[in-house]
C-alpha positions as CSV (number, residue, x, y, z in Angstrom):
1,X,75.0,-30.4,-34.7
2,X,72.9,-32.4,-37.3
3,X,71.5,-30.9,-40.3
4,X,68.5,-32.9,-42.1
5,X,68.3,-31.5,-45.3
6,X,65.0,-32.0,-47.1
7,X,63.8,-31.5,-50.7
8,X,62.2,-28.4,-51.5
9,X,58.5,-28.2,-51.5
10,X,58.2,-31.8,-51.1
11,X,57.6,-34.0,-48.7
12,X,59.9,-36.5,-47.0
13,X,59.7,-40.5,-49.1
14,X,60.1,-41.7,-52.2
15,X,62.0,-39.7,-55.0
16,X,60.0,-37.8,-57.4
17,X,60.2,-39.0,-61.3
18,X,61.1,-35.5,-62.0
19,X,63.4,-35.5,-59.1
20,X,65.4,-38.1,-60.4
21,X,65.8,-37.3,-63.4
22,X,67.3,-33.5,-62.4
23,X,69.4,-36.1,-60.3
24,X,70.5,-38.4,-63.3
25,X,71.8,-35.5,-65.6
26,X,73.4,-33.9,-63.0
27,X,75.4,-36.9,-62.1
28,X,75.6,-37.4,-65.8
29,X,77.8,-34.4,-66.6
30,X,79.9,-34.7,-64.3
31,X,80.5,-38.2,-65.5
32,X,81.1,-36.3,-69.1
33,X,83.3,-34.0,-67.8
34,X,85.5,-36.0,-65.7
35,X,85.3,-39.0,-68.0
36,X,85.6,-37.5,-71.3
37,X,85.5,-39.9,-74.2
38,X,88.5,-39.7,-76.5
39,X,88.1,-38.7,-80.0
40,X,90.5,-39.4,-83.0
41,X,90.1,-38.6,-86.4
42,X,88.2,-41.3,-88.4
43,X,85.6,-41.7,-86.2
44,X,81.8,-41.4,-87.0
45,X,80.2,-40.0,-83.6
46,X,79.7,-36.2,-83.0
47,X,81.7,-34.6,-80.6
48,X,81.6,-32.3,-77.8
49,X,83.9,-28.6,-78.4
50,X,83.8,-25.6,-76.6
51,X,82.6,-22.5,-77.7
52,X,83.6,-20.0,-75.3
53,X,82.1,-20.5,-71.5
54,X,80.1,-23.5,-73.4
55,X,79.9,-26.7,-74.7
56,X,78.1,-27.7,-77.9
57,X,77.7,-31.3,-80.0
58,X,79.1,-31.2,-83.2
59,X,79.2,-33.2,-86.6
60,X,82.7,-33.8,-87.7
61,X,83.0,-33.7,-91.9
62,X,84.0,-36.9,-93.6
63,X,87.2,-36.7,-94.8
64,X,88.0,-33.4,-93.9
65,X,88.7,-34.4,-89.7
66,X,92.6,-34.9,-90.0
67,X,95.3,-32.2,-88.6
68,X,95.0,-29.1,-86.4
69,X,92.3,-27.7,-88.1
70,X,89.3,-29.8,-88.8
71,X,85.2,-28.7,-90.0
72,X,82.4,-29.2,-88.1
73,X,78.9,-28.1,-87.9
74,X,77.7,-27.0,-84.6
75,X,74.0,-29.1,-84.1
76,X,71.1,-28.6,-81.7
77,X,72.1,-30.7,-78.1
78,X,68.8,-32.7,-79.1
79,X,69.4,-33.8,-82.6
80,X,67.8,-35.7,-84.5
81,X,64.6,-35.1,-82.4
82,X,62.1,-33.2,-84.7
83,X,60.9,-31.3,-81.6
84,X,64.5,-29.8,-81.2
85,X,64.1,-28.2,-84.8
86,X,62.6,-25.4,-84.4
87,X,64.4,-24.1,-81.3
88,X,67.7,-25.4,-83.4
89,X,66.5,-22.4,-85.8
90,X,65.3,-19.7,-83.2
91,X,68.8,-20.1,-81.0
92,X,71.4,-19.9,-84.6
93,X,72.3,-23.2,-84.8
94,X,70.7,-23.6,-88.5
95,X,72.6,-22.6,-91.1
96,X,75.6,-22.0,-89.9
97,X,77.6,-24.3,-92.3
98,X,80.9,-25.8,-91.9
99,X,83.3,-24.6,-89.9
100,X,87.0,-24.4,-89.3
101,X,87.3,-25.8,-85.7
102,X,91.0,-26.0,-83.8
103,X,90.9,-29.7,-82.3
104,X,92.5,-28.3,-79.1
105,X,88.6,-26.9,-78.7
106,X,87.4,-30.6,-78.8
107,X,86.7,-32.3,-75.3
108,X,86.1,-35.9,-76.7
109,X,83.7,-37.9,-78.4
110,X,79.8,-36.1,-77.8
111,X,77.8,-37.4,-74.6
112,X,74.3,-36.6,-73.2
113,X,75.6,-35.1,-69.9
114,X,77.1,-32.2,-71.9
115,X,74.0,-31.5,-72.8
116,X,73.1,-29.3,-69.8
117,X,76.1,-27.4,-70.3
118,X,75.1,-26.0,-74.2
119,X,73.5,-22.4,-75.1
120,X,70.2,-24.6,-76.0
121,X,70.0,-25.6,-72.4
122,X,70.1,-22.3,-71.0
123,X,67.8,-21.0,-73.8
124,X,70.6,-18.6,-75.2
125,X,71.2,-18.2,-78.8
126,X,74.6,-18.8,-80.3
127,X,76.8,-16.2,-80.5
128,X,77.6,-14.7,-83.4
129,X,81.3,-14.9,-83.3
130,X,81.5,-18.9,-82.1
131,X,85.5,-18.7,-83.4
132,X,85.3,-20.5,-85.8
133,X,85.8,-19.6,-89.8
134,X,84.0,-20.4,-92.5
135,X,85.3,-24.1,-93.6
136,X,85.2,-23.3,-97.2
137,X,88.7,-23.8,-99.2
138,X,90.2,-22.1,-102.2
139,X,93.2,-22.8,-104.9
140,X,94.4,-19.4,-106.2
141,X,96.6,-19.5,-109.7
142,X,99.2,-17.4,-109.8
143,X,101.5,-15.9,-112.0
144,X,104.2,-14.3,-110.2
145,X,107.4,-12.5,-111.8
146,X,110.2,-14.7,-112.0
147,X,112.8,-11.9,-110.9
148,X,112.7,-12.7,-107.1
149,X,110.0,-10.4,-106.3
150,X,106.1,-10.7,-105.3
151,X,105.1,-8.6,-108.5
152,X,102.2,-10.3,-110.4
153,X,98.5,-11.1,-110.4
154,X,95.8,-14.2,-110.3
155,X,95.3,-15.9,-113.3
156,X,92.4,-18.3,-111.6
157,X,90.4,-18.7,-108.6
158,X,89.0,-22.2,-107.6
159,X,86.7,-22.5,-105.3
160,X,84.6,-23.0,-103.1
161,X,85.8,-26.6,-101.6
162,X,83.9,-28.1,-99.0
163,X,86.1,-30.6,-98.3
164,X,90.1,-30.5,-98.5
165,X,90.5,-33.7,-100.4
166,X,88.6,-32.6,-103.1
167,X,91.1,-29.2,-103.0
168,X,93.8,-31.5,-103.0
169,X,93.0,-33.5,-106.2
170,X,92.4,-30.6,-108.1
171,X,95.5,-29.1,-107.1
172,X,97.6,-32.0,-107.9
173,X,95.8,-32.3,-111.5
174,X,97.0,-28.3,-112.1
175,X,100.4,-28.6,-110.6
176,X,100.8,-31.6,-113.1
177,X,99.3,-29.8,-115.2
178,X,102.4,-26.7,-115.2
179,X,105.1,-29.4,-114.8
180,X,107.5,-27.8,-117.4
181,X,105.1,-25.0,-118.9
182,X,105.1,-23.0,-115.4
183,X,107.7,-20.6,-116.7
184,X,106.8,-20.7,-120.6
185,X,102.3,-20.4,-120.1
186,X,102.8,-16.4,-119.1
187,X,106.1,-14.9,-120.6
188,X,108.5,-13.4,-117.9
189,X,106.3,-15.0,-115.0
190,X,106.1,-18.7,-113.0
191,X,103.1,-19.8,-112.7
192,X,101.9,-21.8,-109.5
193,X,99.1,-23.0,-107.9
194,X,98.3,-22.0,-103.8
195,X,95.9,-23.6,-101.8
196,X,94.4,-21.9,-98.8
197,X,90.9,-21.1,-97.0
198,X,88.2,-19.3,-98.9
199,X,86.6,-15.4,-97.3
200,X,83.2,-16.1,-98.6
201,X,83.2,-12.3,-98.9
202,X,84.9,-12.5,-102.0
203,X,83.3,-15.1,-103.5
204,X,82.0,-13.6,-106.8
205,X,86.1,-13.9,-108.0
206,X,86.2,-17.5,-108.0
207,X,85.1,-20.0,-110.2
208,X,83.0,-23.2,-108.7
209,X,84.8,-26.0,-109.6
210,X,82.2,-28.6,-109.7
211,X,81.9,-30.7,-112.7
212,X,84.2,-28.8,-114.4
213,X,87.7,-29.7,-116.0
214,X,89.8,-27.4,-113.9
215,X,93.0,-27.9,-116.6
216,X,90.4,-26.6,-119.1
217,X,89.6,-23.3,-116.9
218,X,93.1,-22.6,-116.2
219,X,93.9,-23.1,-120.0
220,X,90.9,-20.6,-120.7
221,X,92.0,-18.0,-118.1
222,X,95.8,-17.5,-119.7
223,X,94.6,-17.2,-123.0
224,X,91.8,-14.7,-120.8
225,X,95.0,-13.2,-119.8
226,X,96.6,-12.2,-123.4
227,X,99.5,-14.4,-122.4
């Protein structure tokens, strides 16, 4: 038996514009998805990374895209179109910030025939849990007891970091800093420095490091300290 299957609604001849271009971004995602574009660290373009049953285009953050753990901000499918703006900000994908994204969530490099497969494109707002942290980064100053156990308290804490190299340099400036004072600065304690991600739910306790001489705060918070 031979089945002649018809388009809906229309009648039989020449494809519709709007016909073909439903047809060009189907076959377009399924180019994405079985073609997917490496990405490696370094690289400029957005990418495509899955947020639970979906896929959504992200920025990758200068200098922070290196190891298992990289930030990204999650963007609108349409960016930079001004039109895609305002249902950017009505669906939760303004303001969000960076984030902490695994890159075993990243499919490749971004391409326009993910773009059917986003919350935008099925007019659903993000959700509010996407699982990824906050991307914001911390260096804690600790004075610890130096009689083997984990007895002691925070002198300082740095933060917040946007970006882990700028984390880094600070950290190397303190632990240069303590090279030979880390066991004489707070009597009967060694003092180190610990880097780690920021809660932004405690951020009144730390101290924004931004144009400020970080030996100088550290120098300030142990005399802070009575030490």
């Amino acid at each position: 038996m031979i089945r002649r299957f018809r388009r809906c609604g229309r009648a039989p001849g020449a494809i519709s514009l709007q016909d073909q271009a439903v047809v060009d971004q189907f076959r377009a995602t399924l180019t994405a998805l079985r073609n997917p574009q490496p990405w490696a660290p370094g690289l400029s373009q957005d990418i495509a990374v899955r947020v639970g049953p979906f896929i959504e285009r992200a920025h990758t953050r200068p200098g922070d895209d290196h190891g298992t753990m990289i930030a990204v901000a999650l963007v609108h499918p349409a960016t930079p179109h001004a039109a895609a703006y305002r249902n950017a900000r009505e669906l939760g994908y303004i303001e969000r910030g960076w984030l902490r994204c695994p890159t075993s969530a990243i499919l490749g490099i971004w391409q326009p025939g993910y773009e059917t497969l986003t919350h935008a494109a099925a007019n659903l707002p993000l959700p509010d849990d996407v699982g990824m942290e906050p991307a914001h980064y911390a260096l804690h100053i600790e004075a610890r007891k130096r009689d083997g156990s984990l007895d002691g308290y925070t002198l300082l804490r740095l933060g917040p970091y946007t970006q882990t190299h700028h984390a880094q340099q600070d950290h190397y400036r303190l632990t240069a800093a303590l090279a030979g004072q880390d066991t004489t600065l707070v009597p009967g304690h060694r003092v180190s420095v610990r880097f780690g991600p920021l809660d932004v739910s405690d951020h009144q306790l730390f101290t924004n490091p931004c144009g400020t001489d970080v030996v100088a705060l550290l120098n300030t918070a142990v005399v802070g300290s009575g030490a």
